[in-house]
N, C-alpha and C positions, 0 to 999 in steps of 0.2 A: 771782793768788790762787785763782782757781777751776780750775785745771790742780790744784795742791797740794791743793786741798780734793778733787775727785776721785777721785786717787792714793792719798790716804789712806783714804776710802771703799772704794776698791778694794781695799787691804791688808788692809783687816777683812773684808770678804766672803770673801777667798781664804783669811784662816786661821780665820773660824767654822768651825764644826764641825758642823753643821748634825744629819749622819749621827749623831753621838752622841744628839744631841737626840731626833732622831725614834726612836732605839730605844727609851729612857728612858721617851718618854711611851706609846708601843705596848705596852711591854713587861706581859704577863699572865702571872698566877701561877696557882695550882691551889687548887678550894677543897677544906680537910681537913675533916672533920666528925670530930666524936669519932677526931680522931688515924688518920682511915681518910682517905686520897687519893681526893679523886673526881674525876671526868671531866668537870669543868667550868671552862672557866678565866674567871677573876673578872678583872678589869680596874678599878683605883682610881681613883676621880676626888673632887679636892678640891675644886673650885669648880663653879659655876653654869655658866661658859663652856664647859666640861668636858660638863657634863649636855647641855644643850645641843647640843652637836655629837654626842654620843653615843647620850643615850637618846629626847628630844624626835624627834618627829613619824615617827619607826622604822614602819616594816610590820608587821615580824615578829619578836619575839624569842626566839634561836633557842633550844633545850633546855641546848645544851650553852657557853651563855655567861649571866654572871651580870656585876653592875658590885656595887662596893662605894666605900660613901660613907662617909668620916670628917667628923668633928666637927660634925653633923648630930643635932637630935635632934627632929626628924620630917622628915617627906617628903609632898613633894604630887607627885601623877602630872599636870599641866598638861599638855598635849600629847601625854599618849601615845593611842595607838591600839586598846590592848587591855589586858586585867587582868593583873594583875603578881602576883608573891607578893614579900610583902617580910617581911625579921626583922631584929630589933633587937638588937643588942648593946653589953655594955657593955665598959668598958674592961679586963675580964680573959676576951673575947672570951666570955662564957656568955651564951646565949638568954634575953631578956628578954619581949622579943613577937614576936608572929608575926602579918600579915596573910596571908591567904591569900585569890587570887583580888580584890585589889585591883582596883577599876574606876578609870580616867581619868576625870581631872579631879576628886579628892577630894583632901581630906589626912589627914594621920592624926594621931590625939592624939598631944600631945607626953609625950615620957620624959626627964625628967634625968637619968635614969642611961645613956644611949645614948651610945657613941664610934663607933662604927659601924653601917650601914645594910648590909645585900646586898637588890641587887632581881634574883628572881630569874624566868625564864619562867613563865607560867601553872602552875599544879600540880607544880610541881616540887617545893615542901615535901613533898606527898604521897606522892608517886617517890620521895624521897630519907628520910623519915620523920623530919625534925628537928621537936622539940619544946622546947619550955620547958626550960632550965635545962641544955641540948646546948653542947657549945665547936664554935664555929663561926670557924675562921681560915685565912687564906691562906698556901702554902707559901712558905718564902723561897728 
């Protein structure tokens, strides 16, 4: 019996798909602001494990990358390293709030009206000039 349980083990690892998987979860879009393409690509994460391996205990975040978090409706910076800008949005993607210049290891008041979070490099809200009541969404 342990020949056959192996065999079988073995027939699932050779037709996983492994390669499809790792594009899916790598795959980053483009954030649009007011309907204009900008030059930063956004990358989704729905969970904790996600945050975690992504944004926690980072160096440096670089200008031209941002993350976006759904069904979130605050955010605590634990673990990062430097100030973040982050904005809030709700579920017809328009500007709710905006921190800017977030420090590590805070959190932020909660919004019940938040479907999505972008956290985005230090000053970059300011670079980019998004404000309150902006549509803020990813290209598909």
């Amino acid at each position: 019996m342990g020949i056959l349980k192996i065999l079988k083990v073995a027939a699932k690892l050779a037709n996983y798909k492994e390669s499809t998987k790792l594009i899916k979860y790598k795959s980053t879009k483009k954030l649009v602001h007011n309907n204009i393409m900008l030059d930063i690509s956004i990358r989704t994460i729905r969970n904790s494990i996600n945050k975690a391996s992504n944004l926690v205990f980072k160096d440096k975040l670089k200008q031209e990358v941002g993350f976006k978090f759904v069904y979130s409706k605050g955010f605590n910076s634990f673990g990062f390293k430097e100030k973040v800008d982050i904005i809030f949005c709700n579920i017809h993607s328009q500007v709710i709030a905006i921190y800017s210049n977030f420090k590590p290891n805070k959190f932020t008041s909660l919004h019940e009206d938040t479907y999505s979070i972008f956290v985005l490099a230090n000053n970059s809200n300011k670079f980019l000039n998004i404000k309150k009541n902006d549509f803020l969404t990813i290209s598909k």
